[in-house]
N, C-alpha and C positions, 0 to 999 in steps of 0.2 A: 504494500500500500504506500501514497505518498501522504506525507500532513506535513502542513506549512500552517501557521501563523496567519491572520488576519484581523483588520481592524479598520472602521468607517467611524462616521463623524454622528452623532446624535444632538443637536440642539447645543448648548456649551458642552457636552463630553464628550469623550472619543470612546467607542466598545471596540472590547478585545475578544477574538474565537478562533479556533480553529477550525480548517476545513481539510477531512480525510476522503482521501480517494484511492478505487483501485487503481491496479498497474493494467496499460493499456491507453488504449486513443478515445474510450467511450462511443457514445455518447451514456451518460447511467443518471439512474434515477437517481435521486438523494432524501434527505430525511434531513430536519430540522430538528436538535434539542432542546428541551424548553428546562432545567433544572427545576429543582425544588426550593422548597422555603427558606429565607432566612440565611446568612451567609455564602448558600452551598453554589460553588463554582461550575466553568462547565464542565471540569471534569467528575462531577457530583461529588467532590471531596469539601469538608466545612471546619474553620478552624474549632468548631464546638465538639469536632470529633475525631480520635487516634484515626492513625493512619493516613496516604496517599493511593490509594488502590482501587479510583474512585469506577464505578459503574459508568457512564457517560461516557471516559474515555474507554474504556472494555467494549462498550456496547457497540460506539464508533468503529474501534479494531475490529469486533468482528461480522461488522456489514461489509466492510470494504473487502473483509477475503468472500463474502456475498455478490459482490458484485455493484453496491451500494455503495454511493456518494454520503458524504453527512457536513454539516456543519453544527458546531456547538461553540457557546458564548458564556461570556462570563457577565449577569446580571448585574447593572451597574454599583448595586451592595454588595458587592462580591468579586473576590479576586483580588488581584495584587494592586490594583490603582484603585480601590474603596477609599479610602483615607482624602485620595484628592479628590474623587466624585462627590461622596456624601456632600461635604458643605456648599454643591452647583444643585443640591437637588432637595432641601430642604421645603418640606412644604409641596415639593412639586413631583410627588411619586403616587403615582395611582395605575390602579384597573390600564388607563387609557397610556399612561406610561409603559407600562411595560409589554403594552401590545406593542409600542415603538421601535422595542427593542429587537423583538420579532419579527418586524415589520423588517426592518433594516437589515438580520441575519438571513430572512429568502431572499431579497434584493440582492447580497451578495451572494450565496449561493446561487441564484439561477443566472445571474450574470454570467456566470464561469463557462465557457464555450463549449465544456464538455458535460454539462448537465442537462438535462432536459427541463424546461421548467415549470412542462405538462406532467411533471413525474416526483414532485416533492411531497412528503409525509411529514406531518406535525408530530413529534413524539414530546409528550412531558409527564414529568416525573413528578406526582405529591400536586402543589400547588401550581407548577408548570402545565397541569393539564388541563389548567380554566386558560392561561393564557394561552394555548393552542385552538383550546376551544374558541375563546372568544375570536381568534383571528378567522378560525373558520365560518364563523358565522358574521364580518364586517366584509366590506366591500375591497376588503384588500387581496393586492395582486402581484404574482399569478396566484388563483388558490389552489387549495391544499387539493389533492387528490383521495388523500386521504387521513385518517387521526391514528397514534397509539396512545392510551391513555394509561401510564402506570400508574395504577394507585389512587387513582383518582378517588372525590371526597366524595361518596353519592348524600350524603349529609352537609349542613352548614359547615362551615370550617370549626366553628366554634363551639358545636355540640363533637365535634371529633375530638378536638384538641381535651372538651371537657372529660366526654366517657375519657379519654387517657391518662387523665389524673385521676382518674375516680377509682381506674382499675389497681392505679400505687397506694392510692390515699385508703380502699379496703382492705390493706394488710396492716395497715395504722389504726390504734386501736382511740383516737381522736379523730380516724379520717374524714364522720361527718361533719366532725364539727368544722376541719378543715376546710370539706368540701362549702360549708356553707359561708365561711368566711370569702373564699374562691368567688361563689355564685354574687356575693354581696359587693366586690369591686368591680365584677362583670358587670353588673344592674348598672353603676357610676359609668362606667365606660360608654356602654351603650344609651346615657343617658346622657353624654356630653358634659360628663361633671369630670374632677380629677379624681382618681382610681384609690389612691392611697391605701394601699395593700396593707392588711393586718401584719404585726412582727410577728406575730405566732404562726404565720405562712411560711414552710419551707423556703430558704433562699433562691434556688429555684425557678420557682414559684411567684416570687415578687417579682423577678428580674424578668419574667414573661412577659406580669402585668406591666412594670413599668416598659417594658418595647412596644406593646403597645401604642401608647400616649406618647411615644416620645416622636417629637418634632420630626427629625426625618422619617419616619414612617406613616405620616401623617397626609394625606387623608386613604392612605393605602389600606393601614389596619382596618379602618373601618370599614372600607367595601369588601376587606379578603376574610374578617370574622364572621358574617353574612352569606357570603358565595358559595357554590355546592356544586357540583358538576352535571347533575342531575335535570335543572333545568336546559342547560345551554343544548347538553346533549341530547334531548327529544327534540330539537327542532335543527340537527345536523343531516343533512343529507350526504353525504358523501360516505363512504366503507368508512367505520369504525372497527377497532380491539380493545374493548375492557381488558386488564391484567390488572387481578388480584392475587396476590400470594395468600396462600393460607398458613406461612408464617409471617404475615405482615399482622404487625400489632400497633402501629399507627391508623392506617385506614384499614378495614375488616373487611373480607370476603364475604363477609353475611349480613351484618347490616348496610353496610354501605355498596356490596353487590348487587343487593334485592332492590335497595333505591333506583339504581343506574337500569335494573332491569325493567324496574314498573316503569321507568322513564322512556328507555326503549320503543317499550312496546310490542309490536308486530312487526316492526322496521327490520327489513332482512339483512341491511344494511350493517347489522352493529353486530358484532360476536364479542362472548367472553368466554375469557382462559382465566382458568383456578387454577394454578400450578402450586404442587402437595410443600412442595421444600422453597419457595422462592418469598425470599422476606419484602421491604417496602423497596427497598432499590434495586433489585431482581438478582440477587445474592440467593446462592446454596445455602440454603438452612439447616445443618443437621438435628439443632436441638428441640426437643418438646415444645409446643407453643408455652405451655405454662409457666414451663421455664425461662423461656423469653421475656414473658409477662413478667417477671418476680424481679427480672434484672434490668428492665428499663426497654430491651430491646435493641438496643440501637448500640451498642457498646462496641461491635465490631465489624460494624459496616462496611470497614474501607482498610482494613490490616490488612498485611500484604501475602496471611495466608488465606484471604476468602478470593472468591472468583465467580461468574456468573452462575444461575443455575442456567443447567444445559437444554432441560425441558421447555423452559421459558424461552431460550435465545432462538431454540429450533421452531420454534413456533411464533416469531416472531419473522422470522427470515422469510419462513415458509408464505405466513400471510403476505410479507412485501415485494414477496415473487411473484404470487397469484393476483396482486394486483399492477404491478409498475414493469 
């Protein structure tokens, strides 16, 4: 495969991505990555968590020996130039921002002479799968041919995020009370008051709430605690892939599956993959879910001895063959 480095001009900032390609003269389809929440780069690696061994760049390696183009970027909170972005983007991050971002990584991908630009796929990860979404569903161009959606939230964001503490805070033998101290800065939040998290809340916990509220994420938090994939995607016309792991303990294969299906519908258009061992960022799971559950989940995301699950990538491959 070849990968070089790239980077366009966004309003005052500059975004930074890669774009991998097979060997050969093309012309080949390509795939667009959209990452997930909160620091996580395009190579789905987050300074919040051990390890460099991110999935996004995995998943890019191995489309290109597929025969699959890709581009992936680093969300302008995210990545090695965050420090100089943040303070160009105070106040000025939303929904409609980060379509931009998007917006700007097909442009350059389908730019490229050897891409097709009838032939590009939105893939995102966690909260990247509304911004996929939502570009499928605006007037932007060329569009998508098609969606993959990992993980996606078939719930509000904020009833996911909640159940996730709810499932730590039931081995605490105060965790209602927790939970209710939780529900009671959320009420402030959504209520356009200041949050002021109880000190009896896990560290954690406050450091959530106050992300939240804080200035740069502002007015972003508040449309992405609200959002849920569930709507956008009943009214997507183009081939969809639900992927849920059923060891994903962030977003659930059961309730948030059922969502995405009632949403569905009879649209022949959408398939989903439950794949038995693939966690939230489409990692080999060997462990018990409950086990996962007891330890947070997420602890080993990206160490450099995990690796894709293989059920999930063949089935991923397979669907972007059948279609591009």
């Amino acid at each position: 495969m070849r990968s070089r480095d790239v980077s366009w001009i966004l309003g005052p900032t500059t975004m930074y991505g890669t774009l991998v390609k097979p060997e050969g003269p093309g012309p080949f389809p390509g795939v667009a990555f959209v990452a997930g929440s909160g620091p996580t780069d395009r190579d789905w690696n987050s300074p919040l968590l051990p390890g460099t061994n991110g999935s996004g760049r995995l998943l890019a390696e191995a489309l290109a020996e597929a025969g699959i183009a890709s581009i992936r970027y680093d969300k302008r909170a995210s990545g090695p130039h965050v420090r100089e972005t943040i303070p160009l983007l105070i106040g000025q991050m939303s929904m409609r921002s980060h379509l931009d971002e998007l917006i700007g990584a097909v442009h350059v991908l389908a730019g490229e002479d050897d891409i097709r630009d009838d032939r590009i796929v939105g893939l995102g990860n966690s909260e990247g799968t509304l911004h996929v979404l939502n570009y499928a569903l605006s007037d932007s161009q060329p569009p998508f041919a098609g969606l993959i959606l990992a993980a996606p939230p078939g719930r509000m964001v904020g009833d996911v995020a909640r159940a996730q503490l709810a499932a730590q805070a039931a081995a605490l033998p105060n965790g209602d009370e927790l939970m209710g101290l939780f529900d009671a800065s959320i009420a402030r939040f959504e209520a356009g008051e200041p949050i002021v998290p109880d000190p009896a809340l896990p560290e954690g916990v406050r450091n959530l709430l106050l992300a939240l509220e804080n200035p740069a994420n502002l007015p972003f938090a508040r449309e992405l605690w609200t959002a849920d994939a569930a709507q956008p995607l009943s009214r997507v016309r183009v081939p969809v892939l639900v992927v849920i792991g059923k060891k994903d303990v962030q977003v659930d294969w059961q309730a948030d599956g059922q969502a995405l299906e009632r949403a569905a519908g009879a649209h022949e258009n959408v398939s989903f993959l439950f794949p038995e061992n693939a966690n939230h960022v489409l990692k080999y799971e060997p462990r018990p879910r409950v086990e996962l559950e007891q330890a947070g989940g997420v602890t080993n995301y990206n160490s450099a001895d995990t690796h894709l699950d293989s059920e999930t990538v063949s089935a991923l491959v397979a669907w972007l063959r059948a279609r591009l």
